[in-house]
C-alpha positions in Angstrom: 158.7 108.8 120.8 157.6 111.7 122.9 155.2 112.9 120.0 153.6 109.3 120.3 153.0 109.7 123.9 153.4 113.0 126.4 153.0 111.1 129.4 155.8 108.2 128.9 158.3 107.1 131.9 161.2 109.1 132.3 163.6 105.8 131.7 162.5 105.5 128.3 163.2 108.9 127.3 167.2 108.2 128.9 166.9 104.4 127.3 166.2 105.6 124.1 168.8 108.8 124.2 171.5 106.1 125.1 170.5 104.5 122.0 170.5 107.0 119.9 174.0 107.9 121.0 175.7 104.7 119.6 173.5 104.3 116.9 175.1 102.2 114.2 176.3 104.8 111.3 176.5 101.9 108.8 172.3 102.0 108.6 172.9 105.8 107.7 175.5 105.1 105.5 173.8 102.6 103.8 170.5 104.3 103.3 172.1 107.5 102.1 173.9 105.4 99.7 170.3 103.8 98.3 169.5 107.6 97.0 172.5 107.4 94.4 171.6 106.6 91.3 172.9 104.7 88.0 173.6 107.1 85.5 176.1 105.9 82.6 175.5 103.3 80.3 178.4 101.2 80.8 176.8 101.1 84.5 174.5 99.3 83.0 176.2 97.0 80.9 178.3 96.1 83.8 174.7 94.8 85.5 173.7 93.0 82.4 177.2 91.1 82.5 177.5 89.9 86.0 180.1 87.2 86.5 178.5 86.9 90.6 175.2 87.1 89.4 175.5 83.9 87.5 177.3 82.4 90.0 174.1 83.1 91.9 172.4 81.8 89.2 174.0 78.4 89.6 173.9 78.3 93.3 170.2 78.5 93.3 169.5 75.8 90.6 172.0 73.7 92.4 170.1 74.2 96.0 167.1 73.5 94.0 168.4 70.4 92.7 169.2 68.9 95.7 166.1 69.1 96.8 164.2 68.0 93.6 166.2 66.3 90.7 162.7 67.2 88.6 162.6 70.4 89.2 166.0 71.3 88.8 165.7 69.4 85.4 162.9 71.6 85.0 164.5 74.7 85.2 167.5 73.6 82.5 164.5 73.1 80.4 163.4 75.9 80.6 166.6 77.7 80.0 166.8 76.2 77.2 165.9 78.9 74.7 167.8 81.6 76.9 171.0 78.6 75.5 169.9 78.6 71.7 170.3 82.2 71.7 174.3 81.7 71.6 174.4 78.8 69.8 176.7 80.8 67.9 179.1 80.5 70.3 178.4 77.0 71.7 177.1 75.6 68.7 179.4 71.8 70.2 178.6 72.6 73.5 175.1 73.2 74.3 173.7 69.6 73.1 176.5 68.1 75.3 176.0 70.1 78.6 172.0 70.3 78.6 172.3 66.1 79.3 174.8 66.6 81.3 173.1 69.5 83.6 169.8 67.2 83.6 172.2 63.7 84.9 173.5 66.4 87.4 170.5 67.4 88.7 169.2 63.9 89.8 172.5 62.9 91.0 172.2 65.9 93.2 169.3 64.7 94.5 170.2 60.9 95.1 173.9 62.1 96.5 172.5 64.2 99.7 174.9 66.7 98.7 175.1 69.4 100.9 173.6 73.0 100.3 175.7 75.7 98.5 175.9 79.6 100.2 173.9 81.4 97.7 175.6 84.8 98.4 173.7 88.2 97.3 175.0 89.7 94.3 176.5 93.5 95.1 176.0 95.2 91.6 177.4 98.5 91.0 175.2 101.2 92.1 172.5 99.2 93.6 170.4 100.0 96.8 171.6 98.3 99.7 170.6 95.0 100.7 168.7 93.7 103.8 171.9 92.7 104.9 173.9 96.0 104.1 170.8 97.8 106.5 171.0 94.8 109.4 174.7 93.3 109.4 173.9 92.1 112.9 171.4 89.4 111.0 173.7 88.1 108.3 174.0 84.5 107.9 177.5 83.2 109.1 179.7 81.8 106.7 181.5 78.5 107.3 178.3 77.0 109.2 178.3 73.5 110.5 177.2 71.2 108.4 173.4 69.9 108.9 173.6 66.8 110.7 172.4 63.4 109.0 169.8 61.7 111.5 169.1 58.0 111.9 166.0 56.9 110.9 163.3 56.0 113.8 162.9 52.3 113.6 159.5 51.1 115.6 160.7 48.7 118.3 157.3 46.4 118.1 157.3 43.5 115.2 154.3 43.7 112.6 151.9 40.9 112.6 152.1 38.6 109.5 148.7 40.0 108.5 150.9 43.0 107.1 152.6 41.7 104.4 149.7 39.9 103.3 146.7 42.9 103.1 149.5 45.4 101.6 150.3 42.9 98.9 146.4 42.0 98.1 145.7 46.1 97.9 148.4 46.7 95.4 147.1 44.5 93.1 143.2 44.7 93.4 140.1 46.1 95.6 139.2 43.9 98.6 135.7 43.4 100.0 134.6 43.9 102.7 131.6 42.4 104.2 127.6 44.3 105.2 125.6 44.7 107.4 125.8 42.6 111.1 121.9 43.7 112.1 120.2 43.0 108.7 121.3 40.2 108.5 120.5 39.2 112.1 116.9 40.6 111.4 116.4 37.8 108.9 116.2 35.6 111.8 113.3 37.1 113.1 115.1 36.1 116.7 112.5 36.6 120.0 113.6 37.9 123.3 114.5 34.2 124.2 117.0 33.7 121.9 118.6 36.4 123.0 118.7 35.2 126.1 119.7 31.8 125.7 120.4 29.9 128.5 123.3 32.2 129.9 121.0 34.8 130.4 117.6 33.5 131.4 116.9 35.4 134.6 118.7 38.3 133.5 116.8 41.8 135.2 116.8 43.7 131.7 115.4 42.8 127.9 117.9 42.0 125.8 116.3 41.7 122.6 118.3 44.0 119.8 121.5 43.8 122.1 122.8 41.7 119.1 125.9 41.4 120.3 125.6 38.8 123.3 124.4 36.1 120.2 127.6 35.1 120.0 127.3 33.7 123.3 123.8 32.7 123.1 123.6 32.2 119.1 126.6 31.6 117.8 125.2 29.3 114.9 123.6 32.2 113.5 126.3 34.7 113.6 128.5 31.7 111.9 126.4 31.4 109.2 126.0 35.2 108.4 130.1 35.5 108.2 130.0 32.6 106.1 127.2 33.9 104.3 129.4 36.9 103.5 132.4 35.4 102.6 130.9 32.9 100.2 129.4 36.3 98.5 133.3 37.2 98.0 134.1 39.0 101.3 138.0 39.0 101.9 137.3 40.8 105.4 134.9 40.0 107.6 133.9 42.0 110.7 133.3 40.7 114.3 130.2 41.0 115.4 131.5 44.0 118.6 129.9 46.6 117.6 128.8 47.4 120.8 130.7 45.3 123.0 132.5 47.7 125.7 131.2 48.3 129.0 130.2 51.6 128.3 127.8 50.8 125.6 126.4 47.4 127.6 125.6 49.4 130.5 122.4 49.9 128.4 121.2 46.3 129.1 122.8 46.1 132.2 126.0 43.8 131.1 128.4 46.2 131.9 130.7 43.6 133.4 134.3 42.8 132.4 133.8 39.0 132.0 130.8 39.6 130.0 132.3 41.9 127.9 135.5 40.2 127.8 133.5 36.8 126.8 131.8 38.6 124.4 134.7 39.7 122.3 136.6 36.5 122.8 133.9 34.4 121.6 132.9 37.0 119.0 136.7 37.1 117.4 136.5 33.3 117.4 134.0 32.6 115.5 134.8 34.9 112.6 138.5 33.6 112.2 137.4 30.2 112.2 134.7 31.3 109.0 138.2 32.8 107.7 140.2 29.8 107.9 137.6 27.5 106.8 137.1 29.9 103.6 141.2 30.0 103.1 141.6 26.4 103.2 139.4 26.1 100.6 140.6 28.9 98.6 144.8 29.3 99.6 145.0 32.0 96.8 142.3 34.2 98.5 143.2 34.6 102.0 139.8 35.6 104.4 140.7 38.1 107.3 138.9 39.3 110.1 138.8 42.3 111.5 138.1 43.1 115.3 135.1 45.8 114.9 134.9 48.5 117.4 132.4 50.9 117.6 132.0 54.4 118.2 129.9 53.7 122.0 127.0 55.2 122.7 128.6 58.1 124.1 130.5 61.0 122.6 133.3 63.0 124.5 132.7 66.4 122.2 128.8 66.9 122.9 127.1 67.7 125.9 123.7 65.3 127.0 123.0 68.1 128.8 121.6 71.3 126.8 121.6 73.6 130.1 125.6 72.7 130.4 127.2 72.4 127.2 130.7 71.5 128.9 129.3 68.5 130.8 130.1 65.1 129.3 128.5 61.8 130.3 131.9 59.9 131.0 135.8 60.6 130.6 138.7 60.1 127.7 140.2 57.9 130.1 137.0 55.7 130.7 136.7 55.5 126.8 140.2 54.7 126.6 139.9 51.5 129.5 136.8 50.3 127.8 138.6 50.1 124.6 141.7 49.0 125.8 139.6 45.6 127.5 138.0 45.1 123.6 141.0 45.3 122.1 142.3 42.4 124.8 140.1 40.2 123.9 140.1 40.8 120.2 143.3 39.9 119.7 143.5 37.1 121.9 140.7 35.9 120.0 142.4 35.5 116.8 141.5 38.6 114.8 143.8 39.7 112.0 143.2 43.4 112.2 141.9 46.3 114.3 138.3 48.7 112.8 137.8 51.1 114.4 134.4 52.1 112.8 131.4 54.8 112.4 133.6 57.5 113.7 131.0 60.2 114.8 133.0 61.7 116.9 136.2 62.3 116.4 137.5 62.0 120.0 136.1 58.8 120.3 138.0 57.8 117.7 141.3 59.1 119.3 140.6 57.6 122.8 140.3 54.0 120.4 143.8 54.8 119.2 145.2 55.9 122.3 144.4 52.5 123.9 145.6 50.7 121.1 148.6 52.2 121.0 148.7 51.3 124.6 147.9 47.9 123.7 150.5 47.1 121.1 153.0 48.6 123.3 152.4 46.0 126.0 151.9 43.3 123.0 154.9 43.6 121.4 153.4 43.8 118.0 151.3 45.8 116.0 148.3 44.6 114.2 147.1 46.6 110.8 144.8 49.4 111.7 141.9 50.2 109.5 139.6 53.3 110.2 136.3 54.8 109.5 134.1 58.0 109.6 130.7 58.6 109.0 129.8 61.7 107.6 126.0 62.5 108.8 125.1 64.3 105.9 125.3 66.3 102.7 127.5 69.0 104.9 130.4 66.9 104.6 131.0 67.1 108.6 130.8 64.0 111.2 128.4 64.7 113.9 130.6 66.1 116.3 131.4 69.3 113.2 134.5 68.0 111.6 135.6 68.1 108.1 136.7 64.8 106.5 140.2 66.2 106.1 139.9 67.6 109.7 139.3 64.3 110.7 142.1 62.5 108.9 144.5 65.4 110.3 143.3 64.2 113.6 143.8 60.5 113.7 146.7 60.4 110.7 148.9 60.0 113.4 148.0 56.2 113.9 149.6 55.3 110.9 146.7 53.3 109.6 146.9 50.9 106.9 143.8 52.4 105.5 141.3 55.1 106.2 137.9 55.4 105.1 133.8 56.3 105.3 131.1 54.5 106.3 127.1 54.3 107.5 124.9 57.5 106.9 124.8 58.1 103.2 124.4 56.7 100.2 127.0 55.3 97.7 126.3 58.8 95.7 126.1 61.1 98.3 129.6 59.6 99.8 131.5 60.1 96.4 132.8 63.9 97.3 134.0 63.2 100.7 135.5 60.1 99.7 137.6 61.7 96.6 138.9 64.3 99.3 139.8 61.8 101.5 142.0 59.5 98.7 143.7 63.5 97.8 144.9 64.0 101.8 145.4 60.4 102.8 148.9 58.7 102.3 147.1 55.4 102.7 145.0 52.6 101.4 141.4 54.2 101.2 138.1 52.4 101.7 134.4 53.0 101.9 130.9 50.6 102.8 128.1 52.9 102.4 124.5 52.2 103.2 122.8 50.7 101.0 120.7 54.0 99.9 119.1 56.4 102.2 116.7 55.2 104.3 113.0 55.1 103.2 110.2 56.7 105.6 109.7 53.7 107.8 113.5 53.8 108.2 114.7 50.8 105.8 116.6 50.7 102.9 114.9 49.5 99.5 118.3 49.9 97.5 119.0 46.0 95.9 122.5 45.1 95.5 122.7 45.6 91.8 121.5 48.8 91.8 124.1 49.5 95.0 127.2 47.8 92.6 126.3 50.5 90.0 126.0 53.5 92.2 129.4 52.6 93.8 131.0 52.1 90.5 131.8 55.6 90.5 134.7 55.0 93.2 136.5 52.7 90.7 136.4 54.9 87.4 137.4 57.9 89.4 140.4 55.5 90.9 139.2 56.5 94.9 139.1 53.0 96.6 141.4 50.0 97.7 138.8 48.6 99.6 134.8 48.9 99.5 131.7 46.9 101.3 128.2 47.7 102.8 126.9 49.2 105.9 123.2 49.4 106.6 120.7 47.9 105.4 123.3 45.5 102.8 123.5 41.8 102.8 125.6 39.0 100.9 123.4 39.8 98.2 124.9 43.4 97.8 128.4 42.0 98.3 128.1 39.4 95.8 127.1 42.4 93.5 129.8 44.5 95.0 133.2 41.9 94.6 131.3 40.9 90.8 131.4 44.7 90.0 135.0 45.6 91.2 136.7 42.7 90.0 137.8 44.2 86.7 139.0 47.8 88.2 142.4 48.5 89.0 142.9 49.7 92.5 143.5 53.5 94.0 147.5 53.8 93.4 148.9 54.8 97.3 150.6 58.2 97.1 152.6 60.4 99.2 151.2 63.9 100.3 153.6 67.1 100.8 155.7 67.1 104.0 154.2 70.1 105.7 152.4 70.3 108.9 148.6 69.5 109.2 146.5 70.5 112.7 143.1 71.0 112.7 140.0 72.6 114.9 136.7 71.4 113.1 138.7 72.7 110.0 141.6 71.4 108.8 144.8 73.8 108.7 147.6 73.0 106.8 150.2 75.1 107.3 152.6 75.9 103.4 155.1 78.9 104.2 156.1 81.3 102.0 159.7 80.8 102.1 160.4 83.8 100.6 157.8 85.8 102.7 157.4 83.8 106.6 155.6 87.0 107.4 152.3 86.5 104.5 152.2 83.1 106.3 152.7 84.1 110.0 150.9 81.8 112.2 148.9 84.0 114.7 148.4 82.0 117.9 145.5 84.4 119.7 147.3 85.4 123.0 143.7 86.2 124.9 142.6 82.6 126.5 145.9 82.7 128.6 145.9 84.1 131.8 149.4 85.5 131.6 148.2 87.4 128.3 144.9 88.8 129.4 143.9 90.3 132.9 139.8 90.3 131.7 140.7 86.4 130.7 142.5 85.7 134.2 139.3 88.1 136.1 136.5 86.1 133.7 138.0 82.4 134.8 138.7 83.3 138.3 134.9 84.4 138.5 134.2 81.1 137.2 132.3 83.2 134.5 133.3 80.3 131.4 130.7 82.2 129.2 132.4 85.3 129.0 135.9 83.7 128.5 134.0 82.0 125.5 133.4 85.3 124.1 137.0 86.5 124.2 138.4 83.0 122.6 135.2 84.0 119.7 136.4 87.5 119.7 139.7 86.5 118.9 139.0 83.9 116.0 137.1 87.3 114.5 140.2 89.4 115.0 142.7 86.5 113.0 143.8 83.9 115.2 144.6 81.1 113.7 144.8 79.0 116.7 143.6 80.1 120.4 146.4 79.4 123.0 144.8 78.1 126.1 146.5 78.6 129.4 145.4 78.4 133.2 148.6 78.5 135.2 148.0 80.9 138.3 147.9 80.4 141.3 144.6 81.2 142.1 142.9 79.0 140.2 142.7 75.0 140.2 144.2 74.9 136.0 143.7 71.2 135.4 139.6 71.7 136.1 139.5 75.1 135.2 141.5 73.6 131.5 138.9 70.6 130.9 136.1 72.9 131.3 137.2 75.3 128.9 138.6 73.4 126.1 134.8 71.3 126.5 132.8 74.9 126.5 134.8 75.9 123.3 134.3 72.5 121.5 130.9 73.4 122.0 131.0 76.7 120.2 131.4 75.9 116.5 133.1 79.5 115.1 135.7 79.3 117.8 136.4 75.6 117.4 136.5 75.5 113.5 140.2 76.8 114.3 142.9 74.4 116.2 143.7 75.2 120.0 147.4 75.2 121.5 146.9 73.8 124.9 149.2 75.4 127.1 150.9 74.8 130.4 154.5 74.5 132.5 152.5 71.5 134.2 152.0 68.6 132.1 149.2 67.0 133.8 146.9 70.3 132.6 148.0 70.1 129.2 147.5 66.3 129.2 144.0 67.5 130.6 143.3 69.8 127.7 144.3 67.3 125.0 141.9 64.7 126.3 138.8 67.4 125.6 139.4 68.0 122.1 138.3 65.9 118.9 141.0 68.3 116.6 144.9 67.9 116.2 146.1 70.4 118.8 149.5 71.8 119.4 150.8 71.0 122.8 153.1 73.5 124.6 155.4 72.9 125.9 157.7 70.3 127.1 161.5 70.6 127.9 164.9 68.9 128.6 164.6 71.0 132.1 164.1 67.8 133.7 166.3 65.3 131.9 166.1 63.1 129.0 164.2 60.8 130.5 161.1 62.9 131.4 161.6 64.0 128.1 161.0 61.4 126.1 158.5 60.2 128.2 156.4 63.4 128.0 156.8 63.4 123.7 155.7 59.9 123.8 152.8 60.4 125.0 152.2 63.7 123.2 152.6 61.5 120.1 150.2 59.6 121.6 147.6 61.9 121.8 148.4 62.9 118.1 149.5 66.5 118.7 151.9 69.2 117.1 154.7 69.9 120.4 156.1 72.8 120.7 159.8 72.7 122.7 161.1 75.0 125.0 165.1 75.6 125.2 165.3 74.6 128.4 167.9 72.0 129.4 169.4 70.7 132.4 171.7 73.9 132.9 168.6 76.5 132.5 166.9 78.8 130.2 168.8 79.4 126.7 169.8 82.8 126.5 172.5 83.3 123.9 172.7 82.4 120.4 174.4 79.5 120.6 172.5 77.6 123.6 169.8 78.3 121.5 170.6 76.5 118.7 172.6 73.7 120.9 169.6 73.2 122.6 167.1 72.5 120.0 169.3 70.6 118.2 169.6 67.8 120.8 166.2 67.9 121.4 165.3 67.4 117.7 167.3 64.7 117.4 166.3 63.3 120.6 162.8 63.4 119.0 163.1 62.3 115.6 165.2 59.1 116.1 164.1 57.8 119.6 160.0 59.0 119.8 159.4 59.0 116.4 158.2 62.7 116.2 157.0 63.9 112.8 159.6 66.7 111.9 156.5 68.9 110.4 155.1 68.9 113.7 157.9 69.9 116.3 157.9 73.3 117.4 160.7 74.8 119.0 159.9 78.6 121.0 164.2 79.0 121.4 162.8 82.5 124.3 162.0 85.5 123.3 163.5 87.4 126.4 163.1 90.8 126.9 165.4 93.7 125.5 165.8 97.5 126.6 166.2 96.7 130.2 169.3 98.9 130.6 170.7 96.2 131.6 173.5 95.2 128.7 173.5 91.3 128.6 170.4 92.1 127.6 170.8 94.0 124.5 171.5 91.2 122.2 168.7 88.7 122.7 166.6 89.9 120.0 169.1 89.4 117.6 170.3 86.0 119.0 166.4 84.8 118.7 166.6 86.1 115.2 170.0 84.3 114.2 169.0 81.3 116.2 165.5 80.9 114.5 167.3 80.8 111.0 170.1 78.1 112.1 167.8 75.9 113.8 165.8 75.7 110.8 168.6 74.7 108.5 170.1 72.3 111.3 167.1 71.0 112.0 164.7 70.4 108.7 160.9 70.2 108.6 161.1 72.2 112.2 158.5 75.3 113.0 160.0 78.4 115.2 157.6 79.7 117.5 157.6 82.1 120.8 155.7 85.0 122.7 156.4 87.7 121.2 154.7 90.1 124.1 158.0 89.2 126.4 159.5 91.4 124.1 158.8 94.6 125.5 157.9 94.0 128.9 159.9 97.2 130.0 157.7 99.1 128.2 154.6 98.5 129.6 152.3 101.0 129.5 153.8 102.8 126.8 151.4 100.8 124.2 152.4 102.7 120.5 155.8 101.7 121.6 155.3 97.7 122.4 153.4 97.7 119.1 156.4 98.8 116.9 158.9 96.2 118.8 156.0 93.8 117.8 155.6 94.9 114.4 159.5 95.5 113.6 160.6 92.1 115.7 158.1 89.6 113.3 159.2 91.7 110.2 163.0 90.6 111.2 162.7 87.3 112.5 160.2 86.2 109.7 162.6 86.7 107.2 164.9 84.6 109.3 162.6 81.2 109.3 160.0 82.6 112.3 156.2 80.6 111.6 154.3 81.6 114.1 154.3 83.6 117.8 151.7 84.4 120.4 150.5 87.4 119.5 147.6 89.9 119.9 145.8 88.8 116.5 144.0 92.0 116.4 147.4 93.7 116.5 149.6 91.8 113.9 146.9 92.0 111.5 147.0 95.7 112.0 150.4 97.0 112.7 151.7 96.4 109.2 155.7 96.8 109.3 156.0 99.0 106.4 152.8 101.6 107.9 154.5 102.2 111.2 155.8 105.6 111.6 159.3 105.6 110.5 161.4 108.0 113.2 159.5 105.6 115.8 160.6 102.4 113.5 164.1 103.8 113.3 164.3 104.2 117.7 163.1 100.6 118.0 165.2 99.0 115.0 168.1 100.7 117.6 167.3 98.9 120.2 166.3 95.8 118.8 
């Protein structure tokens, strides 16, 4: 240590001499003992033949049973040959116990048995073992059992609609209907039919504002639904496209009983074509489907090109626009909620929000179909997401289905579509255009040719549901419903349990459970004001362009996510917040990666969340203030559709030792998993990293309770993520850089082998201060201490 730096505080030096004094001699003992080597042969015969080892042996394949009667199957399979080799010996016995061990398996599986210690094997003459070096890690025997959790039940009912759409789906590919404004143009409707009576002195043109005919046309928009329907259509759309306040502000309409009329009139009209059509045909039931649009308005651009973190309106005026369709909607009669032509992706989640909101206050849940548009041959919507970013980002509505629509072509749409059928665990649709526009901006594409463009979807096995956007008509659809009738329908599949965030691009997160350290999450420590004086400096100044150069700077360096955090006093942290998170959203290579918004305050990370189009991890909430804040807080984090991460915090304080650790998270799991809902992949608990090497000794031990805590919380709590800053550390050696760096390096090296996924961290630094590199006399003072 004084080698690595002359200049160091005199407390170290004594700190470190103190340690060195009552160094554990079992670390010595242990490494001396790796030198020896086997010599005799029967040494080695007594490794070959290793009664433990094969009790090992069975341990593991019984583990892995549990957790997969297939691939425990799959492993006596394979052992199989290993077995003929002393048939000899168990010529009777081996075609009797391979059925056996295969029934054994699956009933491993099916019983919930509970995991079996699988204890290393000591041979004779072998090296120590991690545990022989670090006794202080060692998993306890006789651990409490992992507790078996109630299922969450959702409190609101399911419209009848439900039962009836799942049913069709698994049995064939619906239809839905095409295009609301071709068909319109066919009418060749003046600027007085618009108008209509209702709005005959009306101060702005109204022509192309096709949504008011339902008021002054409604004939017309009755016969194009029927139109459809008689073409095959099982699902219908309203004719809302456009009907929020926001988007009628453009003809001056922007008034809640027009917009209210329109959407109750709107809904009425296409549930009365449905019923009509289901009357006449019981055994092919007609739905309609509440359409709302994306508004002329996106929350993740700028209008202004001089002030990329402007935005022409709000989340939360999205989300009261929304909230007012939806109202009317439903009490309109429609069978189902569309959102539709997702361009933007936080659009999209300010329509789910308020339905959400809705369905709460309703009492029941109405199916929820969705659909992006992918602009063009990049694959990305026009605010720069993937299509798999985009389902990570709304996949926590639960939608019935999910799908594309508008902008491309049957044939261009086939690649993003066969992604999305791979990620989604849900019904999967698609109405594309009909073609690409020509030069005079319509579409030429009949609906034959259409049909046998889009037959590709059904031989590759993609769709459950499939219509027409622009420039389609009942023509197309009649093509379409004649094409798919003989296809059988996508098969609905689960996806692997793991969590799934995403910035523009998606991140799915797959630990190496042998290796937590090859997947180490790096959350980029230098957009927090606590972690980074030029940060703090930079947004004090109000200088946003140069705090968008250390958030870029980081992505460069290895962050997989940039934590975001404005609590200080000087500055105002819910404005400071809103304007960042916009300004980054703006900068494509720092927003292709997720953000963690960050704050003690919960109005600035709601703040945050409400500026970003990607799946976000929120940090943090706690049990400081009760249950009931608690839940209230993870309710509407769920809301939002973000990762949480969980402080151990309760009503008593901070967690310190071990056990309150573990105590802690494991209420607050179960608090979350059974009451809010909370996917298990996506809670995150940070159970303190608090700082060591103070001199003071109730301090010596929390590195190794975060260590031992991190691995029981993981097995009491599954599907879980460990998390925590991993600077608090070495706070009392600031200054002394080399020596924070090894208790960084040497801390993720232990705790990652005990279950830890991710930390904030210097991304720079983790990627470069590679545990087995460091010097090893330095390594050896810090292991001490830690």
């Amino acid at each position: 240590v004084t080698r690595t730096r002359a200049s160091r505080p005199r407390h170290e030096g004594i700190l470190f001499a103190r340690t060195l004094a009552r160094r554990p001699p079992e670390r010595r003992r242990a490494r001396a003992a790796s030198r020896e080597t086997m010599a005799s042969p029967l040494a080695r015969v007594m490794t070959a033949i290793d009664g433990p080892a094969l009790r090992l042996a069975y341990a593991r394949w019984y583990n892995a049973s549990r957790r997969s009667g297939k691939r425990g199957a799959i492993i006596i399979l394979a052992t199989w040959p290993i077995a003929a080799l002393f048939a000899a010996l168990f010529v009777v016995l081996t075609p009797i116990l391979a059925p056996i061990g295969i029934i054994a398996a699956f009933a491993l599986e099916l019983s919930g048995a509970e995991a079996m210690e699988e204890h290393e094997v000591k041979r004779f003459g072998d090296a120590p073992g991690y545990y022989d070096l670090y006794p202080k890690v060692k998993p306890k025997t006789n651990r409490a059992k992992v507790p078996k959790y109630a299922k969450w039940v959702d409190s609101l009912k399911k419209s009848a609609a439900f039962d009836v759409i799942e049913g069709i789906m698994q049995k064939r590919v619906m239809v839905i209907d095409g295009a609301m404004g071709t068909a319109v143009q066919k009418y060749k409707l003046s600027e007085d039919d618009f108008r209509g009576d209702r709005y005959k002195n009306h101060t702005h043109d109204l022509k192309g504002n096709n949504d008011i005919l339902v008021l002054t046309k409604p004939e017309v928009i009755s016969e194009i639904h029927e139109a459809y329907l008689a073409a095959g259509a099982d699902i219908i759309e309203t004719n809302t496209f456009s009907s929020t306040m926001i988007a009628q502000a453009d003809y001056e309409l922007d008034k809640k009983e027009e917009v209210r009329d329109m959407n109750l009139a709107a809904a009425r009209l296409a549930k009365a074509a449905c019923v009509k059509f289901t009357e006449q045909n019981p055994a092919k039931p007609r739905f309609a489907a509440g359409a709302i649009g994306p508004t002329n308005r996106t929350l993740s651009v700028s209008p202004s090109v001089e002030n990329p973190a402007f935005r022409a309106c709000t989340f939360d005026e999205i989300v009261d626009a929304y909230y007012e369709q939806i109202e009317a909607l439903v009490e309109g009669g429609v069978d189902l909620i569309l959102v539709e032509t997702i361009f933007d992706t936080l659009n999209a989640k300010a329509a789910i929000f308020a339905i959400e909101k809705f369905f709460e206050a309703y009492g029941t849940r109405l199916p929820l179909f969705i659909s992006g548009t992918i602009v063009d041959n990049s694959g990305r919507t026009l605010s720069g997401q993937t299509n798999e970013a985009f389902w990570n980002s709304v996949s926590h509505a639960k939608p019935m289905a999910v799908g594309l629509n508008c902008a491309l072509g049957a044939k261009d749409m086939v690649p993003y579509i066969e992604n999305l059928s791979k990620c989604a665990d849900c019904w999967v649709f698609a109405y594309p255009n009909a073609g690409l526009p020509n030069a005079m901006g319509g579409y030429d594409q009949k609906g034959a040719e259409m049909a046998e463009d889009c037959r590709v979807f059904l031989e590759k096995g993609l769709l459950n549901g499939i219509g027409g956007c622009c420039g389609t008509t009942d023509d197309h659809i009649g093509a379409l419903a004649q094409m798919v009738a003989p296809y059988t329908p996508r098969k609905k599949h689960d996806v692997p349990e793991i969590m799934r965030i995403s910035g523009l691009e998606p991140f799915n997160y797959v630990p190496n459970e042998n290796d937590y350290r090859k997947t180490f999450i790096n959350l980029g420590e230098r957009c927090n004001v606590a972690g980074s004086s030029i940060f703090k400096k930079a947004i004090v100044d109000g200088n946003f362009e140069k705090a968008l150069a250390i958030a870029l700077k980081q992505v460069e360096h290895g962050a997989h996510v940039i934590d975001i955090n404005m609590d200080d006093g000087l500055i105002d942290g819910e404005t400071a917040m809103s304007r960042f998170v916009n300004l980054l959203v703006s900068e494509p290579d720092a927003s292709k990666v997720p953000f963690m918004i960050d704050s003690s305050k919960f109005h600035v990370v709601e703040a945050g969340l409400k500026c970003s189009q990607g799946k976000c991890i929120m940090n943090s909430i706690s049990l400081k203030g009760g249950e009931e804040e608690f839940l209230h807080h993870a309710k509407i984090v769920k809301r939002h559709g973000a990762a949480v991460v969980v402080m151990a915090f309760d009503e008593e304080g901070q967690a310190a030792t071990e056990a309150e650790k573990v105590r802690i998270c494991c209420r607050a799991y179960k608090l979350l998993v059974e009451q809010v809902g909370f996917n298990p992949q996506d809670i995150i608990f940070d159970p303190n990293i608090l700082t060591i090497g103070t001199g003071m000794e109730e301090h010596n031990n929390y590195g190794v309770d975060f260590i031992n805590a991190t691995r029981e919380i993981k097995r009491l709590c599954p599907g879980c993520k460990i998390s925590g800053g991993v600077s608090n550390l070495a706070f009392s050696f600031r200054g002394n850089e080399p020596v924070r760096r090894a208790f960084h390096s040497a801390f993720l090296y232990h705790a990652c082998k005990a279950g830890m996924d991710m930390g904030i961290v210097n991304a720079a630094q983790v990627e470069e201060d590679v545990y087995e590199k460091m010097d090893k006399e330095l390594l050896e003072y810090v292991e001490d201490v830690l």
